[in-house]
C-alpha positions in Angstrom: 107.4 85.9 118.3 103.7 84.4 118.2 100.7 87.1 118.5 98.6 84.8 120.5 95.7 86.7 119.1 96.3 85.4 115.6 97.7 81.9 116.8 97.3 79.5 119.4 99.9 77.2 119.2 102.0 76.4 122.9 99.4 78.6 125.0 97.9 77.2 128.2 94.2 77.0 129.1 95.1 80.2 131.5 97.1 81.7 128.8 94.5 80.8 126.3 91.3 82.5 128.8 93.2 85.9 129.0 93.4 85.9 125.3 89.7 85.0 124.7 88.9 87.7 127.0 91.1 90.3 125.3 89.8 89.4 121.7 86.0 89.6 123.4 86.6 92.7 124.5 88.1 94.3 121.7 86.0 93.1 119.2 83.3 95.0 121.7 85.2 97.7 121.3 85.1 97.4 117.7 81.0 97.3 117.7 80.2 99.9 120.3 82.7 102.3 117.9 80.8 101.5 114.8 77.0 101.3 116.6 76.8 103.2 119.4 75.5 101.5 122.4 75.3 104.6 124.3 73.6 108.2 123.7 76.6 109.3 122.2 78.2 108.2 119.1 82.0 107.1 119.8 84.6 109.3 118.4 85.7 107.0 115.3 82.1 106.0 114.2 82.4 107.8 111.0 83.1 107.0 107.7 86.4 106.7 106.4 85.5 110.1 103.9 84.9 111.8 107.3 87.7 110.7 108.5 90.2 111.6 106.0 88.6 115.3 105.9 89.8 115.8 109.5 93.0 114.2 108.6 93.4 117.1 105.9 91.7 119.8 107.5 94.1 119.2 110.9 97.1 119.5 107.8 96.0 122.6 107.1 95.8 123.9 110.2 99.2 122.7 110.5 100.7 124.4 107.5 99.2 127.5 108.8 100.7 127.0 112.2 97.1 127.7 113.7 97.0 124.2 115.8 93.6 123.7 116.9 94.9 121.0 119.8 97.1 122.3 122.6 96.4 121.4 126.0 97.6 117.0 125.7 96.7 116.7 129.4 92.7 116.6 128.5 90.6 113.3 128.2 93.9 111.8 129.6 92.0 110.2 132.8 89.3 108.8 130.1 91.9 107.4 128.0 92.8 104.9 130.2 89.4 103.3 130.2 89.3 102.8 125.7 90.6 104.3 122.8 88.6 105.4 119.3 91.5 106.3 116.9 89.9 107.3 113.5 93.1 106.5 111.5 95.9 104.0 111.5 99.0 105.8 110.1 101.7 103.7 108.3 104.5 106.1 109.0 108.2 106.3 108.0 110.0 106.6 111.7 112.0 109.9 110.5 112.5 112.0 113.5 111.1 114.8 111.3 107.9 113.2 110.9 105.4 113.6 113.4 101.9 111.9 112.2 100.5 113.7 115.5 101.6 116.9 114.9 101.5 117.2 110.8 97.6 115.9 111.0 96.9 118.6 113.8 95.4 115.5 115.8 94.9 114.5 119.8 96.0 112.4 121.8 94.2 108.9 121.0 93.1 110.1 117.4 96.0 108.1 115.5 96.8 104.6 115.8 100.7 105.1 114.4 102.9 102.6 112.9 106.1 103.6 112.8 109.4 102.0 110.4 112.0 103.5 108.2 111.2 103.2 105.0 107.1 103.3 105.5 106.6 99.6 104.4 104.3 96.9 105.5 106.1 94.1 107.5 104.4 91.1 109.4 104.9 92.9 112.0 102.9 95.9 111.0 100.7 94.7 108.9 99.2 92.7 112.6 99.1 96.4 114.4 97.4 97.5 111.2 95.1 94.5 111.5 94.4 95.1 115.5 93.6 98.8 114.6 90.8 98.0 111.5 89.3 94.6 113.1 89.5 95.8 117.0 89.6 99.0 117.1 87.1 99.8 114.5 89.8 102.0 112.2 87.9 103.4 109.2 90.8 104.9 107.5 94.3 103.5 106.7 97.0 106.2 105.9 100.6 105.2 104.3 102.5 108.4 104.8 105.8 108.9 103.0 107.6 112.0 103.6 110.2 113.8 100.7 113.8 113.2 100.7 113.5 110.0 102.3 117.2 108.7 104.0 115.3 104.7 104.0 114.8 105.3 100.5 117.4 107.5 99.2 119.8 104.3 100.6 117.8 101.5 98.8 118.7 103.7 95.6 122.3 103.7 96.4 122.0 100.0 96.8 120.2 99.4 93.3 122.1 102.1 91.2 125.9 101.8 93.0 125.4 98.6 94.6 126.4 100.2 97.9 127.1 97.9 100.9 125.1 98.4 104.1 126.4 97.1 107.5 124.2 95.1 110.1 120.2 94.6 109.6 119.8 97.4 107.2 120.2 95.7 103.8 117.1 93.8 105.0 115.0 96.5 105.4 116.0 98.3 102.2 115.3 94.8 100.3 111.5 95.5 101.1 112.4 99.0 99.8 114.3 97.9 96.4 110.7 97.6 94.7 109.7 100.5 94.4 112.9 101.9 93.4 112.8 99.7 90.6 109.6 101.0 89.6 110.0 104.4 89.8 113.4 104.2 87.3 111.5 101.9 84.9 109.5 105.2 84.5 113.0 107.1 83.9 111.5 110.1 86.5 113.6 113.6 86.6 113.8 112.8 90.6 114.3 109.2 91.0 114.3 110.1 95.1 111.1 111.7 94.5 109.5 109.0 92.1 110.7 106.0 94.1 109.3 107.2 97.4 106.1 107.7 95.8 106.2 104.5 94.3 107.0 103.0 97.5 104.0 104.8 99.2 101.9 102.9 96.4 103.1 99.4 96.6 102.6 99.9 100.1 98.5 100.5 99.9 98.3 98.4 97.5 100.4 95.1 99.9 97.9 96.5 102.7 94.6 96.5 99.9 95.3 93.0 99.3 96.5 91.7 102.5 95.2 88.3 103.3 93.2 87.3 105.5 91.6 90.5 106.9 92.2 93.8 105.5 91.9 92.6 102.1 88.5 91.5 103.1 87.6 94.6 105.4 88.5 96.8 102.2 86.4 94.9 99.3 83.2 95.5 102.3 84.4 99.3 102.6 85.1 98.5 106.2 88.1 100.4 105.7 89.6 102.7 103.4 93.4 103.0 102.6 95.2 105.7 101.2 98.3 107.3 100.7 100.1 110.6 100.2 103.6 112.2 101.4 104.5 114.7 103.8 106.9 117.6 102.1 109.6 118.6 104.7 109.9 121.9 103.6 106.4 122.9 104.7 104.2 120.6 106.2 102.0 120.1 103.3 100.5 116.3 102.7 99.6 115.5 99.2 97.3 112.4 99.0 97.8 109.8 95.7 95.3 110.2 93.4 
């Protein structure tokens, strides 16, 4: 299905209107976040350095079970009106995974993207792309969590040459390349190596990912970074 945002091929003049007012206002989104056109700064007009600290510092508050974020019923009126997330989150869609929750973060904080497996489809990549150019995203996160079941399956499938039933050998074909690189390193813990690896070849797709985060990264519009989420308790270790 065409994102009439990113092409205009079979959309009428009425179609094509409501999308030139969506993209307008957006992209005003976008500027007010980054300049301010008000006496107060919006909430994600920081730097992608500041925005990564409160991503950590919510983790530790998390690990500590000392939430700082409680009552999800507040700003909810104000919500309706715009949104200022300071991160986009590239999450695996485990139900034991809560990007929310292990970043100690509000409602409207996160812009979350959510597939097994934590990988960059078209798909995606275009929510990623709405979140950096429209919403005026400083920070990108990919966030793979231990003992991966998306990626623990794309090793069966490259080791025992395991048969999956209906779409899933697709999405552990995106998967398969960072299994590979991880054994080509012969780890201990190939389930650990591999869904490290994965997290990596992920930032780097979204580093280089033509037409506009590739660009918005070489300008340090946005930053993007990855780590993974231990199970066990809560911690989030960022790639070096």
């Amino acid at each position: 299905m065409c994102l009439s945002i990113y092409c205009n091929h079979g959309v009428t003049r009425r179609g094509a209107l409501k999308v030139a007012g969506f993209a307008v206002a957006a992209g005003a989104g976008r500027a007010s976040a980054k300049e301010g056109t008000g006496e107060q700064p919006k909430p994600n007009a920081i730097d992608a350095d500041a925005a990564l600290r409160r991503l950590m510092e919510g983790n530790a508050r998390y690990v500590a079970n000392q939430p700082a974020h409680r009552d999800f019923s507040a700003g909810r009126a104000e919500r309706t009106r715009s949104q200022y997330p300071i991160a986009a989150v590239l999450s695996c869609a485990d139900s034991r995974v809560a990007p929310e929750f292990a970043f100690d973060q509000g409602p409207g904080d996160l812009f979350v993207v959510r597939l097994a497996g934590n990988f960059a489809n078209d798909d995606g990549l275009a929510s990623l792309e709405f979140a950096v150019k429209f919403l005026g995203v400083p920070l990108v996160v990919v966030l793979g969590h231990s003992n991966c079941g998306a990626v623990a399956a794309a090793i069966k499938v490259v080791e025992d040459e395991a048969q999956l039933p209906g779409h899933l050998p697709g999405l552990v074909q995106s998967i398969k390349p960072a299994v590979e690189a991880a054994k080509a390193k012969s780890p201990k813990d190939i389930l650990a190596a591999a869904i490290t690896e994965n997290v990596a070849l992920n930032v780097n797709r979204l580093e280089t990912a033509q037409p506009l985060l590739a660009s918005f990264a070489q300008t340090k519009g946005v930053k993007i970074v990855g780590g993974v989420y231990d199970l066990a308790n809560g911690k989030i270790g960022l790639l070096s």
